[in-house]
C-alpha positions as CSV (number, residue, x, y, z in Angstrom):
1,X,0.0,0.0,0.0
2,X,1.3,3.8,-0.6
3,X,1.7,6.2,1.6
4,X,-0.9,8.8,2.1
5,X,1.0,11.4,1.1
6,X,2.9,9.8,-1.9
7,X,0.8,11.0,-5.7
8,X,-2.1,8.5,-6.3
9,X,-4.8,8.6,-9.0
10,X,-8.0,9.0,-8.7
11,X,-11.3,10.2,-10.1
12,X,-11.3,13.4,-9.1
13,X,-7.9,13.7,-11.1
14,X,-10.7,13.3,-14.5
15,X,-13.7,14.8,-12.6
16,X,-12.2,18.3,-11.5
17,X,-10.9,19.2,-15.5
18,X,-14.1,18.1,-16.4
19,X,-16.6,20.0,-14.9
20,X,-14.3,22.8,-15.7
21,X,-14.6,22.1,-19.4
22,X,-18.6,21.6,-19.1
23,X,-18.9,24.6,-17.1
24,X,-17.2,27.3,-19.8
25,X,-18.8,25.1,-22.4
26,X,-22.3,25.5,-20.9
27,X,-22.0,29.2,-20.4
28,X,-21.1,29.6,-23.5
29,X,-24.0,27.7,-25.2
30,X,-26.3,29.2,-23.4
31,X,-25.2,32.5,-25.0
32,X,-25.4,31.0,-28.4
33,X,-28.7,29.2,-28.1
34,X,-30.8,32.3,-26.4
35,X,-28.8,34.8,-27.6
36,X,-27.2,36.2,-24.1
37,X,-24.2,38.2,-24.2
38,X,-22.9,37.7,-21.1
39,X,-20.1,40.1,-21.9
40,X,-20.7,42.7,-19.5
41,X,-20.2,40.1,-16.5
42,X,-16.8,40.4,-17.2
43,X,-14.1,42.2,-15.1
44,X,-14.5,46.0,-15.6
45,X,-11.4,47.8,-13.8
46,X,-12.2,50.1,-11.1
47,X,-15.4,50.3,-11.7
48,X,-18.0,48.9,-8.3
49,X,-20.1,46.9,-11.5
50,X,-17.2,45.5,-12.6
51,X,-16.0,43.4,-9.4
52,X,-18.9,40.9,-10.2
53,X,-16.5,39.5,-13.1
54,X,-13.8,38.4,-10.6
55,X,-16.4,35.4,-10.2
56,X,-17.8,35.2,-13.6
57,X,-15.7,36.3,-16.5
58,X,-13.9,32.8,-16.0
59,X,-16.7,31.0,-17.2
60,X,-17.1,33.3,-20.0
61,X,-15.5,33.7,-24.1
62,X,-15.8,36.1,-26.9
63,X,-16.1,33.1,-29.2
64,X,-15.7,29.4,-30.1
65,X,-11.8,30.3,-30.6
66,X,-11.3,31.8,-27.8
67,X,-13.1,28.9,-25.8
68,X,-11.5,26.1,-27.9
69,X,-7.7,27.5,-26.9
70,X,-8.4,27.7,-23.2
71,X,-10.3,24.4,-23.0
72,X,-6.8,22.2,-23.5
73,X,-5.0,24.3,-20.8
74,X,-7.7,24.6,-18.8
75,X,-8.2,21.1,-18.3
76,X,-4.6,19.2,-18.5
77,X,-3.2,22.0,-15.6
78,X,-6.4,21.8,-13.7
79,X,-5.3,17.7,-13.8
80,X,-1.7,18.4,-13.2
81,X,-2.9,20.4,-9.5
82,X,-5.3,17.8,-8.3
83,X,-3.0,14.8,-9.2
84,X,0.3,16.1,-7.4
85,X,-1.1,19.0,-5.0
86,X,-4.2,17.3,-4.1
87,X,-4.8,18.6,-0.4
88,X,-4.8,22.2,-1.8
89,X,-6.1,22.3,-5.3
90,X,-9.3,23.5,-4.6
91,X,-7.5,26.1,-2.5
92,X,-5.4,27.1,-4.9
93,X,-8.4,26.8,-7.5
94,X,-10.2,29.9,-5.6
95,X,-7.8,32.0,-4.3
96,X,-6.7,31.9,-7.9
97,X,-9.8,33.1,-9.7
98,X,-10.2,35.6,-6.4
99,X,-6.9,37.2,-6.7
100,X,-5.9,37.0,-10.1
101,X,-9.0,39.0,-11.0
102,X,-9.0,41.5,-8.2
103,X,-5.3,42.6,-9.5
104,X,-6.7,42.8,-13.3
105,X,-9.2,44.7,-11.7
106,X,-6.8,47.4,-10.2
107,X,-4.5,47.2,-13.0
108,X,-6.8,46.4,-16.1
109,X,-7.6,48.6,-19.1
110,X,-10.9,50.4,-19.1
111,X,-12.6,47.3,-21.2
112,X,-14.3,44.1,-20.4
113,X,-11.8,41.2,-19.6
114,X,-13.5,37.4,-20.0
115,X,-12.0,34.5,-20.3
116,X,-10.5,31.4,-18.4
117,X,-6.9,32.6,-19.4
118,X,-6.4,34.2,-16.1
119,X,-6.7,31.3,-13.9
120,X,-4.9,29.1,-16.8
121,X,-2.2,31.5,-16.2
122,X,-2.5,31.0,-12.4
123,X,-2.2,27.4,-12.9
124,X,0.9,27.0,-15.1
125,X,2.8,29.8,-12.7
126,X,1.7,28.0,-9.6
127,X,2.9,24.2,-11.1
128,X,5.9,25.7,-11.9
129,X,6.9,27.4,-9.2
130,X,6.1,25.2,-6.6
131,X,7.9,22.3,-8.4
132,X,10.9,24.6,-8.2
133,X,10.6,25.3,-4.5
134,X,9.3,21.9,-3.3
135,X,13.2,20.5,-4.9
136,X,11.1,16.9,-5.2
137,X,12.1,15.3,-8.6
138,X,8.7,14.4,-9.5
139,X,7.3,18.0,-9.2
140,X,10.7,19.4,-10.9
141,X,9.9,17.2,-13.5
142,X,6.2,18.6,-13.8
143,X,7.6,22.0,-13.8
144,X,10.1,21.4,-16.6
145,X,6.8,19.7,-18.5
146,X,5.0,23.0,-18.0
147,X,7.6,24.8,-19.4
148,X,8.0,22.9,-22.8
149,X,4.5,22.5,-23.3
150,X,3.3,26.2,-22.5
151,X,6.5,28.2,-21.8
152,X,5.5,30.4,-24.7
153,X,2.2,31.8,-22.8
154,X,5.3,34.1,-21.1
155,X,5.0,36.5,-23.8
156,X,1.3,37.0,-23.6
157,X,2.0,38.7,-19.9
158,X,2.9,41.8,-21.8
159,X,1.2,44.0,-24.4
160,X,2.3,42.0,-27.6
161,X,-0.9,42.1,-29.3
162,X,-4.1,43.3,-29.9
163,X,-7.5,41.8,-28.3
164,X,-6.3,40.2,-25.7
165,X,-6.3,40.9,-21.7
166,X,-2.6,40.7,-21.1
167,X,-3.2,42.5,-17.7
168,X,-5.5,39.4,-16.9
169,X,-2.1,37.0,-17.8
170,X,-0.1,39.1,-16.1
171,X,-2.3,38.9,-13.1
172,X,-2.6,35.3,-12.9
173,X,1.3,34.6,-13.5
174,X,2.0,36.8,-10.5
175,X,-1.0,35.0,-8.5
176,X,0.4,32.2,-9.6
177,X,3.7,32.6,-7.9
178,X,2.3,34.3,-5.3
179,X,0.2,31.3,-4.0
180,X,3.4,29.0,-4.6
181,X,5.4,31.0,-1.9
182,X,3.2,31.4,0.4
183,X,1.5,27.7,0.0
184,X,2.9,24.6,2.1
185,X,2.5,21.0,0.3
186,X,3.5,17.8,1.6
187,X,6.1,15.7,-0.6
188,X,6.4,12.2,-0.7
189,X,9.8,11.1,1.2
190,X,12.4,10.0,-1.7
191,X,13.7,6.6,-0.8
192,X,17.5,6.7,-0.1
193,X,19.6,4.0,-0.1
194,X,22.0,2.5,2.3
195,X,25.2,4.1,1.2
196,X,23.2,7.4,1.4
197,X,21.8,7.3,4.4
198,X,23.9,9.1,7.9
199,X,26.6,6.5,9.3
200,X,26.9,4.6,6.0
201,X,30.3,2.6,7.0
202,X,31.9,1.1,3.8
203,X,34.2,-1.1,5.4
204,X,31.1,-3.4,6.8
205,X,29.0,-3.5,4.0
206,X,29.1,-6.8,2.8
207,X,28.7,-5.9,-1.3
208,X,31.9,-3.4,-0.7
209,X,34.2,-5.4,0.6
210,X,34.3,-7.5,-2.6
211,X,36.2,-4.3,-4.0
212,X,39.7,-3.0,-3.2
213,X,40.9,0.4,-2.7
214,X,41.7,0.8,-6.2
215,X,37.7,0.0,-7.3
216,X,39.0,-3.4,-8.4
217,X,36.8,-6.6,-7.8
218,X,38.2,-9.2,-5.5
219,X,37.0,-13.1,-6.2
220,X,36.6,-15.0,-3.3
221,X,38.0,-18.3,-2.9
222,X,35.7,-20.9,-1.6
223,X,36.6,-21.4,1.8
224,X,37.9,-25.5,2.4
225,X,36.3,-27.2,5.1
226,X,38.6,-28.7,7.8
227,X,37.3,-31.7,9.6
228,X,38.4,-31.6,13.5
229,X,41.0,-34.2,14.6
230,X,38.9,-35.5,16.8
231,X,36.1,-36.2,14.8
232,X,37.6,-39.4,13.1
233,X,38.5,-42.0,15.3
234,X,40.7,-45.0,14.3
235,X,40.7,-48.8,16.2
236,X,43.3,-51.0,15.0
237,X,43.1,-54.2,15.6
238,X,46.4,-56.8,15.7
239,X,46.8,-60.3,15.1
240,X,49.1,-62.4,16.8
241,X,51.6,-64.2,14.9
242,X,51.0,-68.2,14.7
243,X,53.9,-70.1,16.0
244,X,54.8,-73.1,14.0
């Protein structure tokens, strides 16, 4: 059986990106099917109105492209968190979408920013950082996949083009690391071995001392068994000689 706090599978690893998916999928066909623009739920900057979007304008997208491109990220970061940071995903999950909008509310244009790309960008800052910090192989590893499959989602942080909420990116990359300093995680244990662990002697391990000083392997002879004088014992018997 593994440890509770070693990375096990389980539904909630499938559930969690899921329901994400259905939920900016449903929003999204409800606008098309009753024709609702839910557009001005969206983060307005500075403006009272415009704080309702910290909670909404994840759920909501401009159009089918703008859905389709966050619906891949969305969902394989949101399984990366609740597979390797269970106990805090859901944590993480809402203090994300809380304070990566409140800061693109402070700091965003005067426009209407929507999307799921905030909290995507909380996600991938989050997963990478806190592999970096946690210094377990496993969650380096994670971090170094983050990086080659969205490390060019860095540019989009700053102004490089047109139509999109950069200041949302921006917000959620700085949430992101944010929540992965000031979050504590529990790691699995890596398993050391017996030359690694404190007090290691070499000269009574029994595999060393088949090598010399020099790294060389030493055959061992097979050791001849000696049978104790006394555990053979000989009667002689004489004769006496016939006279004639």
């Amino acid at each position: 059986m593994k440890p509770k706090d070693s990375f096990q599978f389980s539904g909630s690893v499938l559930l969690a990106p899921l329901a994400a998916i259905l939920a900016i999928w449903t929003v999204f066909w409800v606008e098309v099917q009753f024709g609702i623009n839910f557009n001005d739920f969206g983060i307005y900057p500075r403006k009272l109105t415009g704080l309702r979007g910290v909670l909404f304008s994840p759920f909501i997208h401009g159009s089918v492209e703008h859905l389709y491109n966050n619906t891949i990220p969305l969902a394989v970061l949101t399984a990366f968190l609740v597979y390797f940071y269970r106990e805090i995903a859901l944590r993480t999950l809402v203090l994300g979408v809380l304070l990566s909008g409140i800061l693109t509310w402070l700091i965003g244009r005067p426009s209407y920013h929507i999307g799921a790309s905030g909290l995507i960008y909380v996600l991938a800052s989050f997963i990478f950082f806190k592999g970096v910090f946690a210094k377990h192989f496993r969650l380096v590893a994670l971090s170094l996949v983050v990086v080659f499959i969205y490390g060019s989602m860095i540019w989009y942080i700053f102004p490089v083009k047109d139509g999109i909420s950069w200041e949302g990116h921006l917000s959620g990359f700085i949430t992101g690391l944010f929540l992965a300093l000031i979050t504590k995680v529990k790691v699995p244990e890596v398993k050391k071995y017996e030359w690694e662990k404190e007090g290691f002697n070499e000269e009574e391990d029994p595999f060393l001392r088949h090598f010399d000083e020099h790294g060389n392997f030493i055959e061992s002879q097979p050791e001849e068994k000696t049978v104790a004088d006394d555990s053979i014992k000989i009667t002689y018997h004489y004769k006496k000689k016939r006279e004639n």
